[in-house]
DSSP file (Angstrom, degrees, kcal/mol; ACC not computed):
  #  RESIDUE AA STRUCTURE BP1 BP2  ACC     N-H-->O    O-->H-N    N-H-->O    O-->H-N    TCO  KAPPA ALPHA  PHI   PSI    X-CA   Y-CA   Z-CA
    1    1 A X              0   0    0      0, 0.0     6,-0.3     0, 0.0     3,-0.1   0.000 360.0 360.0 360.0 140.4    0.0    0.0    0.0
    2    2 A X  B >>  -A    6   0A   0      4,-4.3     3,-1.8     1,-0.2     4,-0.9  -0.327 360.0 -32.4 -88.6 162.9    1.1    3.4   -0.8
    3    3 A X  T 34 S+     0   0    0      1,-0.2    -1,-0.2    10,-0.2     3,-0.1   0.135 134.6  11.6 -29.2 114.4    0.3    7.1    1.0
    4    4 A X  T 34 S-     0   0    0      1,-0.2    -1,-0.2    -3,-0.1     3,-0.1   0.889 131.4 -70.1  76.7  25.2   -3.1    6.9    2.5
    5    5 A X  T <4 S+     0   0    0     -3,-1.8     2,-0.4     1,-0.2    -1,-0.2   0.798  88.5 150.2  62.2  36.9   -3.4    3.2    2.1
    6    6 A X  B  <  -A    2   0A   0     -4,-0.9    -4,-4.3    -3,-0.1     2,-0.4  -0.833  46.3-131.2-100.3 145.3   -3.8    3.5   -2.1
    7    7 A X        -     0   0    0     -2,-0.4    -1,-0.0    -6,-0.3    -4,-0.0  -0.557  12.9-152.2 -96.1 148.6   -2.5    0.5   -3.3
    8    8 A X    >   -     0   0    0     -2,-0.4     3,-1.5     5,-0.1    -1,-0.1   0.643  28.9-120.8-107.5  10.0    0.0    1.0   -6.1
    9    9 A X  T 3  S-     0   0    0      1,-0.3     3,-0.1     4,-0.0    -1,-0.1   0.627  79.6 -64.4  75.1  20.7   -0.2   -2.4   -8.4
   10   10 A X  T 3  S+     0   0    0      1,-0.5    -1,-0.3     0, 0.0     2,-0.2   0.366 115.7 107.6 103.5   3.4    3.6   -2.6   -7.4
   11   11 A X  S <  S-     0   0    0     -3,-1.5    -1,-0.5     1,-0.1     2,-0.3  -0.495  87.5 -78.5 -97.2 175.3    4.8    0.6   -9.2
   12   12 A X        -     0   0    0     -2,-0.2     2,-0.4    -3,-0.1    -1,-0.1  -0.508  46.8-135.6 -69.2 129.5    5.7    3.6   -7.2
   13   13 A X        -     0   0    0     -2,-0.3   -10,-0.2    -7,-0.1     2,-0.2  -0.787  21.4-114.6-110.3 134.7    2.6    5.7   -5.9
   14   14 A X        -     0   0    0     -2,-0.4     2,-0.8   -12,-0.1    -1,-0.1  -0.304  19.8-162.6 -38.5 112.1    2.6    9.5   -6.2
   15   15 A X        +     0   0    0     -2,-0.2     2,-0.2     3,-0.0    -1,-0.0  -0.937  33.4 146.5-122.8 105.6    2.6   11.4   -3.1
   16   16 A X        -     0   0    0     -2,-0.8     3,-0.1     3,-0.0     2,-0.0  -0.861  59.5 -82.4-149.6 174.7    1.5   14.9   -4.2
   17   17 A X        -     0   0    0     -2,-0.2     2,-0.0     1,-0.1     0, 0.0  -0.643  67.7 -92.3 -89.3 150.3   -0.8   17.9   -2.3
   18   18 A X        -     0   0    0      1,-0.1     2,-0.2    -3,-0.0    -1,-0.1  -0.210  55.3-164.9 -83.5 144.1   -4.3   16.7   -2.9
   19   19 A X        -     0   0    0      1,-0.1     2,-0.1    -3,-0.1    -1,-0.1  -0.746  27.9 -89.5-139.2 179.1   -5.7   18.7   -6.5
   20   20 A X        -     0   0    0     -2,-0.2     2,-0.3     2,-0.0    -1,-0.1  -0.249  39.2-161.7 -68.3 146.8   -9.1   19.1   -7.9
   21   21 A X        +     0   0    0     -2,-0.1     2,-0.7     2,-0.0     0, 0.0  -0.775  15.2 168.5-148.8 119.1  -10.3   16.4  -10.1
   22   22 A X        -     0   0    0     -2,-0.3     2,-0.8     2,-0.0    -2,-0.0  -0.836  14.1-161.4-114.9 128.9  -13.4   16.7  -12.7
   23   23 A X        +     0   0    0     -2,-0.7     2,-0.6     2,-0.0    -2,-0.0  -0.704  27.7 151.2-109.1 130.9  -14.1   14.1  -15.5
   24   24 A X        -     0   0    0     -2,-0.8     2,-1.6     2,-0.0    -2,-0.0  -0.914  41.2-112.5-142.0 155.4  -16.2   15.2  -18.0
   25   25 A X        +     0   0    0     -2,-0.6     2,-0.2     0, 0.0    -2,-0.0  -0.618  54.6  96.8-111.9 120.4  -17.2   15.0  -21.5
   26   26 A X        -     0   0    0     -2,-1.6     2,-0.3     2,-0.0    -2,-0.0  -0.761  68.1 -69.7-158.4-163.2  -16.7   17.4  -23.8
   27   27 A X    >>  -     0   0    0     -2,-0.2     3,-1.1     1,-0.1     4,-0.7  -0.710  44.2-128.5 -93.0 139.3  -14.8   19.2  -26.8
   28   28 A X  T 34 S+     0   0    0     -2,-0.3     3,-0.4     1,-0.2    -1,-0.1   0.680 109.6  65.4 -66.3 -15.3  -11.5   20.7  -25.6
   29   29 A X  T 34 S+     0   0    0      1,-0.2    -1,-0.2     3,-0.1     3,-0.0   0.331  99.6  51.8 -66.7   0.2  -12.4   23.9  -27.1
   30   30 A X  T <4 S+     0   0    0     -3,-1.1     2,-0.3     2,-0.0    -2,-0.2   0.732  93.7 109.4-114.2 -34.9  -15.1   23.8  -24.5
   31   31 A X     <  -     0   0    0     -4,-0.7     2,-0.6    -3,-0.4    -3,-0.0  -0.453  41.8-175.9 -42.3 104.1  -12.3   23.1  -21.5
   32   32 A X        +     0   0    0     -2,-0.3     2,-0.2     3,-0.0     3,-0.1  -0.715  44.7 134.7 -72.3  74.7  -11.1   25.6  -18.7
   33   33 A X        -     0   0    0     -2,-0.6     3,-0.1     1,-0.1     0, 0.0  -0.716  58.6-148.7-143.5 162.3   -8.5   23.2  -17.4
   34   34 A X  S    S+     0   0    0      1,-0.2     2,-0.4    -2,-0.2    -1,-0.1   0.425  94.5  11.4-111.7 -17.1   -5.0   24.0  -16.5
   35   35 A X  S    S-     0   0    0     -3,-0.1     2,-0.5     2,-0.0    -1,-0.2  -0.997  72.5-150.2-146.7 157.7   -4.2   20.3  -17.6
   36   36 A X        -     0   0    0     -2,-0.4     2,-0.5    -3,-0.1    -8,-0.0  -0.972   2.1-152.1-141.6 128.8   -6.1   17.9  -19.4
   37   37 A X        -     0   0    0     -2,-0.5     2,-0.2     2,-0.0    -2,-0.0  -0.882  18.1-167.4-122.6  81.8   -6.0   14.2  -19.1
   38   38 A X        -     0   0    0     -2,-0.5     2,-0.4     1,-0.0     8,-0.0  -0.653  12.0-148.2 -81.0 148.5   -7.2   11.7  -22.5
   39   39 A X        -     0   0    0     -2,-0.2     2,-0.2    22,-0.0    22,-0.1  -0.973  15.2-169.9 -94.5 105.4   -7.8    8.5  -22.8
   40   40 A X        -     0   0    0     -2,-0.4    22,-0.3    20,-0.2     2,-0.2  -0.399  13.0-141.8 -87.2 167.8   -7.0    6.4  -26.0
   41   41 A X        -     0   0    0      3,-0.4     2,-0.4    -2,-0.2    20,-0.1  -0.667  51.5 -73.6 -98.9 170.6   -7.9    3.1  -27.1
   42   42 A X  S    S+     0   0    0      1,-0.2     3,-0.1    -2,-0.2    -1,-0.1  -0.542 120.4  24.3 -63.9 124.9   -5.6    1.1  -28.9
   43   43 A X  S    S+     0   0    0     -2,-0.4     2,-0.3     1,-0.2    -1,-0.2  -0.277  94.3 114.5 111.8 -55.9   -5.5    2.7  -32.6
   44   44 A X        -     0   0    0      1,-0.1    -3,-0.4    16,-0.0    -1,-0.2  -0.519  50.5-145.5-125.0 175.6   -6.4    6.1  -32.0
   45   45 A X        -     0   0    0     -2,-0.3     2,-0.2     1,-0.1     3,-0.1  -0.381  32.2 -85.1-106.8 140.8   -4.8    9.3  -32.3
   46   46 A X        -     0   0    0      1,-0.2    -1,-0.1    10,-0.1     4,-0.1  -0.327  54.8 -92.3 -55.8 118.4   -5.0   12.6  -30.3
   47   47 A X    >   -     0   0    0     -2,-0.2     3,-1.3     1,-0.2     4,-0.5   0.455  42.2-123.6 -23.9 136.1   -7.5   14.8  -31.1
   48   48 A X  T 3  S+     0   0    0      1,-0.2    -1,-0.2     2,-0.2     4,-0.1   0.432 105.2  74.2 -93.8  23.8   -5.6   17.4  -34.0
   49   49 A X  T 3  S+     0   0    0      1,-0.1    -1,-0.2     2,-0.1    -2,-0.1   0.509 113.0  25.8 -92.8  -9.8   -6.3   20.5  -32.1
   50   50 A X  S X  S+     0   0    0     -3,-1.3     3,-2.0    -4,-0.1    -2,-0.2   0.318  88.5 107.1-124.3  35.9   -3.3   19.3  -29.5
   51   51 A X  T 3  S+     0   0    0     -4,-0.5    -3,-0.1     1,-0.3    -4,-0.1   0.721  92.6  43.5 -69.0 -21.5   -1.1   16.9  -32.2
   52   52 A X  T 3  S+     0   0    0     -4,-0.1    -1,-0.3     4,-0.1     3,-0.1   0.590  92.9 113.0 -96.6  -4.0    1.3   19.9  -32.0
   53   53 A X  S X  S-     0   0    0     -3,-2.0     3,-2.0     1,-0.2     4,-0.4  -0.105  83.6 -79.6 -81.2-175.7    1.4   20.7  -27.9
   54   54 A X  T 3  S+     0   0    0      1,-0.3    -1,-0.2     2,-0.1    -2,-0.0  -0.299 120.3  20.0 -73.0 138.4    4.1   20.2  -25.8
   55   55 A X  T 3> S+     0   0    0     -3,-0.1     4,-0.7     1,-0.1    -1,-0.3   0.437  94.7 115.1  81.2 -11.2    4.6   16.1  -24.7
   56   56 A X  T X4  +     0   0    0     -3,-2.0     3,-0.8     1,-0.2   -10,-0.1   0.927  66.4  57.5 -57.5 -30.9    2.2   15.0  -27.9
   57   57 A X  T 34 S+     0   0    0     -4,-0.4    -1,-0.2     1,-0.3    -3,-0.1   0.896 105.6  51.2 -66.1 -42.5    4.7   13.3  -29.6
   58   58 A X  T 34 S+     0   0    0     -3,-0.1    -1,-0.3     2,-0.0    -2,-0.2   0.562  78.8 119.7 -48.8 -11.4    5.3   10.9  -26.5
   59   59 A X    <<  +     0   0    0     -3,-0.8     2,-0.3    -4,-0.7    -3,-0.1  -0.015  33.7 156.1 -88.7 154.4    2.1   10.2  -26.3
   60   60 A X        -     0   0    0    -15,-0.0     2,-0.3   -18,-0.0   -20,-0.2  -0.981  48.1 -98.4-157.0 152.5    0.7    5.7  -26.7
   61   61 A X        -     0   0    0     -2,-0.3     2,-0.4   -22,-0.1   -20,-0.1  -0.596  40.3-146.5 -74.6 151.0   -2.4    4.0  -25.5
   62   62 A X        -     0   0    0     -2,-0.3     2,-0.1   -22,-0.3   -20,-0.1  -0.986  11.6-114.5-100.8 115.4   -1.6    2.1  -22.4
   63   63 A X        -     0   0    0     -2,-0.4     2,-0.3     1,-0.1   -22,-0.0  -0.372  29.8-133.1 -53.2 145.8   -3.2   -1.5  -21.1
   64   64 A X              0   0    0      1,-0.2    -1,-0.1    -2,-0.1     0, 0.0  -0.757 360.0 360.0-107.4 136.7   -5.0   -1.1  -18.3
   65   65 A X              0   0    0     -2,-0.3    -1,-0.2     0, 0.0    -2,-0.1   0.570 360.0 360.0  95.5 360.0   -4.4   -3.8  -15.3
């Protein structure tokens, strides 16, 4: 178990000052966010209004579990 009894699936768990969190669905043109969090599937590609921001290029679906 990790800070505050979150279990961390054996990786290293984040220990950072508690933030805000909303999930919603919508357009990013429609987002006030100071960061913004996607999820892909395997196969598809980041939305082309951020294919150019900063970190895009890194960016892969992950398996989950």
């Amino acid at each position: 178990m990790g800070p505050a009894g979150i279990r961390s699936l054996g990786k290293p768990a984040i220990d950072s000052a508690p933030v805000e969190l909303e999930v919603v669905s919508a357009g990013l043109e429609e987002l006030d966010a100071d960061l913004v969090a996607l999820a892909l599937a395997e196969g598809e590609q980041l939305p082309e209004a951020i294919r150019d921001a900063p970190g895009a290029a890194d960016v892969r679906p992950s398996a989950c579990g």
